[in-house]
C-alpha positions in Angstrom: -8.4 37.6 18.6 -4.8 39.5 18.4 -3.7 40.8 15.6 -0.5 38.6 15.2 -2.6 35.6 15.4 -4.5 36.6 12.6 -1.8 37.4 10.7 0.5 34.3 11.7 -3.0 32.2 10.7 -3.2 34.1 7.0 0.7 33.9 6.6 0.2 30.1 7.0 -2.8 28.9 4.9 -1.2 31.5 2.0 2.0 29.7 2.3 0.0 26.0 2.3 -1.4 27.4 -1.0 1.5 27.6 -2.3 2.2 23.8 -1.2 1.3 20.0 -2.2 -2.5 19.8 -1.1 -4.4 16.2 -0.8 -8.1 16.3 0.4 -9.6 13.0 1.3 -12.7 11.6 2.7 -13.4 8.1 4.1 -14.4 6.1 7.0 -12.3 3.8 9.4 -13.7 0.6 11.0 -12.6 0.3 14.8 -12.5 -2.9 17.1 -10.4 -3.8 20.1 -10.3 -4.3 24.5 -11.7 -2.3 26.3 -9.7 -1.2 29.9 -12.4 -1.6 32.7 -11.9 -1.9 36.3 -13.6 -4.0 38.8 -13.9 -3.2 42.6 -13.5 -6.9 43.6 -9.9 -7.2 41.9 -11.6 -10.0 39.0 -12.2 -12.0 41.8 -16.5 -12.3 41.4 -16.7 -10.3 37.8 -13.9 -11.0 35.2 -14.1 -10.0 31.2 -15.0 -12.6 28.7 -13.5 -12.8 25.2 -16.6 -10.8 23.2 -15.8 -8.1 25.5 -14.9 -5.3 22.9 -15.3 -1.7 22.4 -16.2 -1.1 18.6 -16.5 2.2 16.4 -17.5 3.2 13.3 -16.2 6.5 11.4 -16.2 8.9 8.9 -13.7 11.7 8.2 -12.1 14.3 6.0 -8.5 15.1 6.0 -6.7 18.1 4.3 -2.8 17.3 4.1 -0.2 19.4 3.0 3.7 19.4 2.1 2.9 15.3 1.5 3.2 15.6 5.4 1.2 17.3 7.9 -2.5 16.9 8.1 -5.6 17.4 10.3 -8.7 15.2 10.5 -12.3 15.9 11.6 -14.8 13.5 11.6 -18.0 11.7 13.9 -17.9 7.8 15.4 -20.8 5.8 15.8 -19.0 3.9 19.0 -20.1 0.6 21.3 -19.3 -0.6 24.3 -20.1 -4.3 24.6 -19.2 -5.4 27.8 -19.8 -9.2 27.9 -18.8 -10.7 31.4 -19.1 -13.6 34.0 -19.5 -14.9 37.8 -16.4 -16.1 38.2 -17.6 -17.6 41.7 -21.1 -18.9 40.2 -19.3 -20.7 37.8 -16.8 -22.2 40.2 -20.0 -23.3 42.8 -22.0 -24.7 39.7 -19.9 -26.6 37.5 -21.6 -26.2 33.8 -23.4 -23.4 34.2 -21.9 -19.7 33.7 -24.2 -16.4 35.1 -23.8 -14.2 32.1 -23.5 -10.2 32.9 -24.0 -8.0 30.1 -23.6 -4.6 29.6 -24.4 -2.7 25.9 -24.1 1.0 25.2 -24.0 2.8 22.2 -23.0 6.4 21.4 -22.1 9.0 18.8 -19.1 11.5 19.3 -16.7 14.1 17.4 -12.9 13.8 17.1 -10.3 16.2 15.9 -6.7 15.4 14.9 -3.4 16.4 13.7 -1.2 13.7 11.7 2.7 13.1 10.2 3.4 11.2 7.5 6.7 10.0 6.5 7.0 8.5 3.3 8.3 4.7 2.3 8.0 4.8 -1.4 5.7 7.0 -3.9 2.6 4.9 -3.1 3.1 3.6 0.8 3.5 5.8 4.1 4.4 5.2 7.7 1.8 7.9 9.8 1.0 8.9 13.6 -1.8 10.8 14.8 -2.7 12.6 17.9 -6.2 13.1 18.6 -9.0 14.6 21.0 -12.7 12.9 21.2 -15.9 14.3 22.7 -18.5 11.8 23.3 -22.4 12.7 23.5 -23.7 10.0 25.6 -26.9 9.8 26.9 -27.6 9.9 30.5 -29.3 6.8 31.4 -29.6 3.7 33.7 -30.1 0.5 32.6 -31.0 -2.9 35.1 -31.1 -6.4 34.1 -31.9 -9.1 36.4 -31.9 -13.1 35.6 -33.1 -16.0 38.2 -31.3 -18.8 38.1 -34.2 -21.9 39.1 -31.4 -24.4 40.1 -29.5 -22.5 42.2 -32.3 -20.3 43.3 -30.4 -17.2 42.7 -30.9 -13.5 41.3 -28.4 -11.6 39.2 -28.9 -8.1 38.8 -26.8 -5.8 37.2 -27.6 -2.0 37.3 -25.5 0.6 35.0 -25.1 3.9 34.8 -23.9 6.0 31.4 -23.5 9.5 33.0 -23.8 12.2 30.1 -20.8 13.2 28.1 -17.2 12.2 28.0 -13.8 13.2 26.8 -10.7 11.5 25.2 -7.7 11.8 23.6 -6.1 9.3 21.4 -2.9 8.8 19.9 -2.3 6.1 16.6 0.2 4.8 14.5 0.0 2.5 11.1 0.7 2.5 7.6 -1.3 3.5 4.6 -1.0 2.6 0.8 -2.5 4.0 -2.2 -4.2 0.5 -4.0 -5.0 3.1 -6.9 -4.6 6.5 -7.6 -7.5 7.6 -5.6 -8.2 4.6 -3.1 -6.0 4.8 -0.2 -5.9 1.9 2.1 -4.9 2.0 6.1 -4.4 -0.3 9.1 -3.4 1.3 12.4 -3.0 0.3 16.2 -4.7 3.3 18.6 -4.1 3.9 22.4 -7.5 5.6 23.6 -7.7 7.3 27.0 -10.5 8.6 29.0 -10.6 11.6 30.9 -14.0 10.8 32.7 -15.9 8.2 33.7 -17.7 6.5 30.5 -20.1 4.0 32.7 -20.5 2.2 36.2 -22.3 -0.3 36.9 -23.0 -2.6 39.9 -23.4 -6.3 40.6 -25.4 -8.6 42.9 -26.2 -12.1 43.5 -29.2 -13.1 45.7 -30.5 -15.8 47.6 -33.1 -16.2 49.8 -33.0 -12.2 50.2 -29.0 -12.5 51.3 -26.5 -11.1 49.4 -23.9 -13.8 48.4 -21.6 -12.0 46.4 -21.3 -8.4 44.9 -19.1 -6.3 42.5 -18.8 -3.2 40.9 -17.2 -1.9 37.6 -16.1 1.4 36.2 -15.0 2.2 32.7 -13.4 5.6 31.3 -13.0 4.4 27.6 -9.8 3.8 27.3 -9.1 1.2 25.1 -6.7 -0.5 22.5 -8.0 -0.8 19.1 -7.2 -1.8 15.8 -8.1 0.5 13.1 -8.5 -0.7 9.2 -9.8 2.6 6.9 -10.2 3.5 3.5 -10.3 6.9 2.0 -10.9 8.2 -1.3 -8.8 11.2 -3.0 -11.4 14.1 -3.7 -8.7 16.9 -4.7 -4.9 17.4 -5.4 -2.8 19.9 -6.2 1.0 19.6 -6.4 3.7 22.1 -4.9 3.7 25.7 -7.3 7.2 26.4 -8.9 7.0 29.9 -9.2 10.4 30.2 -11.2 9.0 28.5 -13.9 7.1 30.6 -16.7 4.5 29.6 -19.2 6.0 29.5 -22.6 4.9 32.9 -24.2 6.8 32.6 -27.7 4.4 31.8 -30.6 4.8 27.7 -30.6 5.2 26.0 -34.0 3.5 22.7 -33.9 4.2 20.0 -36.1 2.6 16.9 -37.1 3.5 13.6 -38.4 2.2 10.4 -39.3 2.1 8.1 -36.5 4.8 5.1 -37.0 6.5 2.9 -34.7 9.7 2.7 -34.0 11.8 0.1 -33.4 12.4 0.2 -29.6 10.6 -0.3 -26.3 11.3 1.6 -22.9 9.7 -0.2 -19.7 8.4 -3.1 -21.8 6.1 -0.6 -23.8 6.1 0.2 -27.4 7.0 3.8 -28.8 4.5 5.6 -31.1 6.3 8.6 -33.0 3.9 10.9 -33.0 6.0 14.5 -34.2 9.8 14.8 -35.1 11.1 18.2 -35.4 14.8 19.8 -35.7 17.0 21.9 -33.4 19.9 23.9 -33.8 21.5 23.5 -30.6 22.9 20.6 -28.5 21.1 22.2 -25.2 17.6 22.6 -25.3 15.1 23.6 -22.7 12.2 21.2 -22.3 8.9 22.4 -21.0 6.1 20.0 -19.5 2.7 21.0 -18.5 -1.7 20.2 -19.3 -2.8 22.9 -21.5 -5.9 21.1 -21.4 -8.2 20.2 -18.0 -5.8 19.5 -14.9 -7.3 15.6 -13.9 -3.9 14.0 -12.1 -2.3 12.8 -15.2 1.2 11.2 -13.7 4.3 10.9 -16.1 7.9 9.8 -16.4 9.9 11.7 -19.4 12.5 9.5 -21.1 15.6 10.9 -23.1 17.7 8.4 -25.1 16.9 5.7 -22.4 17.5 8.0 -19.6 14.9 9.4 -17.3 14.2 13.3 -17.1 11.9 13.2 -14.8 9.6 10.1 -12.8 6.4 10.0 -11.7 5.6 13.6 -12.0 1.6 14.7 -11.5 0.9 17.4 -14.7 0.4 20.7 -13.2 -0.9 24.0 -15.6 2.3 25.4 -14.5 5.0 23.9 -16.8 8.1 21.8 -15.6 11.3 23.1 -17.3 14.4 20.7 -17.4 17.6 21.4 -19.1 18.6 18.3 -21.0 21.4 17.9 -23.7 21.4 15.6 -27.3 23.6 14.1 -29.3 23.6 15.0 -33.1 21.4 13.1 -35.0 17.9 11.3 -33.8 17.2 11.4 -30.1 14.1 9.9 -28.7 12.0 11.9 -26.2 9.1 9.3 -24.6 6.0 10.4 -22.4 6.0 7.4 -20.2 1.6 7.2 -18.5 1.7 6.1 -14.8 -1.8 6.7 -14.9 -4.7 7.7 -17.4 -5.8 10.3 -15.1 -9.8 11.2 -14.7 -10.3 11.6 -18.6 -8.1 9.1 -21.1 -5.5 8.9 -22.5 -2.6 10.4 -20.8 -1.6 13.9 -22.6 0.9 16.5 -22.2 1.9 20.0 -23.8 5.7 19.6 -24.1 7.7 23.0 -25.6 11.6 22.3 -26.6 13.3 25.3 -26.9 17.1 25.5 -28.4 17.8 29.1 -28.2 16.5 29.8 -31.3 12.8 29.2 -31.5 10.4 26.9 -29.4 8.3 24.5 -30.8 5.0 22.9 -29.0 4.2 19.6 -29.3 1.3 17.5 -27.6 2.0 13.8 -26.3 -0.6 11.6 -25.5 0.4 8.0 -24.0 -1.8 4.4 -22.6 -0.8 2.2 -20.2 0.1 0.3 -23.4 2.3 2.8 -25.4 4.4 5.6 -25.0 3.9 8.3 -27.0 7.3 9.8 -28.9 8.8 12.5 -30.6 12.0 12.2 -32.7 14.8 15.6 -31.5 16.6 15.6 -35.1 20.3 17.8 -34.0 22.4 19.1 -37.0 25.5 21.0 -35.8 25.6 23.7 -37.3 28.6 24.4 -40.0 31.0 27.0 -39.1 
């Protein structure tokens, strides 16, 4: 492989590390019409409704920048190809000949996909995808006498070994929770071989009456309805922001309420401290294990920051108050993998910094009280 490949390949995944990651695994049900042809134009054979190709699949996806992503997985696929004598029915009033066709087969399918984003939880997506079949090389014959009419059916198949595909799908997926994802999609498949052929004969009295053949290449319409559950994330690395490196000075309060709600959720004070400047610095990270902890940060009934996922890197916003009490909130989105909600918050005023931790429910918001005393000149 050339050297520029290479290097364009390890410039890339070092800048994606660097990027918002999502891994997921799941599986996708599939179920729709298949395309098939037929030699006598749907004159003798023609489809019945439980015609239907059908799938079965399970994937991993590894996404990045919240909007690229490629997809591997295997299908469990089958062809059900349920049809009837169009003429036999016509010539025998109540009776139907009943031609059947059943194949299954695994294959392997690779993908790329773009998302583009509706809200924080909901995303519109389209993927464009390549399929390798491994279908085994067989012929099947099935042949049904019909005492009335003294006629024979036969119907002969043949699955030759192997086919290709590529796909292309669009839909919409939705996080239920904050690792179950949810998705319904609509897929174009097209064949680039032939899938399966089969003939048709009816018989009577050794003479042919009527004949047909029919040739599929698996392309298909399907609807696609998956589910897919969130194995790892890791959010986009600011790599201006520092870890606080000053000494901290943590202090600790009784817990109290306070007269106020934000959201519809009580405030718990939980630390109250004092700066000596009307700009502070504040500093939001987990000093503890990283498990997907989402936030919103409230100031004075104004939001800092919403839905923000708690990295170990911290989060610095500039943010200004008023002399006197101010109320800084930790507002839980989620509760994360272990509970409660808890974040390492530093407020730094020029002067000194000083480390609190926050820990919030889905109930209450945990609080600190920012006490500002100008100071006299």
């Amino acid at each position: 492989m050339p050297r520029y490949i290479l290097l364009f390949i390890s410039c890339f995944f070092s800048f994606c590390l660097k990027a918002q990651q999502d891994l997921t695994v799941g599986g996708a049900i599939l179920g729709g019409i298949p395309f098939n042809k037929y030699a006598e134009g749907r004159s003798v054979l023609t489809p019945r409704l439980s015609t239907l190709d059908f799938g079965l699949s399970l994937s991993a996806r590894y996404r990045v920048f919240n909007r690229l992503a490629l997809e591997g997985g295997l299908m469990q696929n089958g062809a059900f190809w349920n049809m009837k004598d169009k003429r036999f029915a016509k010539d025998n009033k109540g009776y139907i000949a009943k031609v059947n066709s059943t194949n299954y087969y695994l294959s392997c399918y690779g993908a790329v996909q773009y998302f583009q984003p509706i809200d924080k939880y909901t995303s519109l997506y389209g993927t464009l995808g390549y399929s390798m079949s491994a279908v085994k090389k067989t012929t099947k014959s099935v042949s049904q006498s019909f005492f009335l009419t003294e006629e024979q059916v036969t119907v002969k198949t043949d699955y030759p070994k192997n086919n290709k595909s590529w796909f292309v799908e669009g839909g919409m997926q939705t996080y239920f929770t904050d690792y179950s994802i949810f998705s319904f999609g609509l897929r174009f498949n097209k064949g680039l071989g032939t899938l399966a052929q089969g003939t048709y004969e009816s018989i009577k009295g050794g003479k042919l009456l009527r004949s047909d053949a029919f040739t599929s290449t698996g392309t298909s319409l399907v609807f696609t309805i998956g589910y897919r559950y969130l194995l790892f994330h890791k959010d986009k690395k600011d790599r201006w922001l520092k870890p606080v490196e000053e000494t901290p000075v943590i202090v600790d309060q009784p817990v109290h309420k306070i007269n106020k709600k934000i959201d519809g959720r009580d405030l718990e004070v939980k630390n109250e401290i004092q700066v000596a400047a009307a700009t502070i610095k504040i500093s939001l990270w987990d000093d503890q294990k990283v498990d997907g902890d989402r936030v919103s940060l409230n100031l004075n009934d104004k939001w800092l920051i919403w839905d923000y996922t708690l990295a170990k890197e911290p989060k610095e916003i500039t943010a200004e108050v008023h002399e006197g009490q101010n109320v800084l909130a930790l507002h839980a989105l989620n509760l994360g993998k272990i509970s409660p909600n808890t974040a390492a918050i530093s407020i730094d005023d020029g002067h000194k910094t000083q480390k609190i931790l926050l820990s919030s429910d889905m109930k209450a918001s945990g609080a600190l009280i920012i006490n500002y005393i100008r100071p006299q000149k």
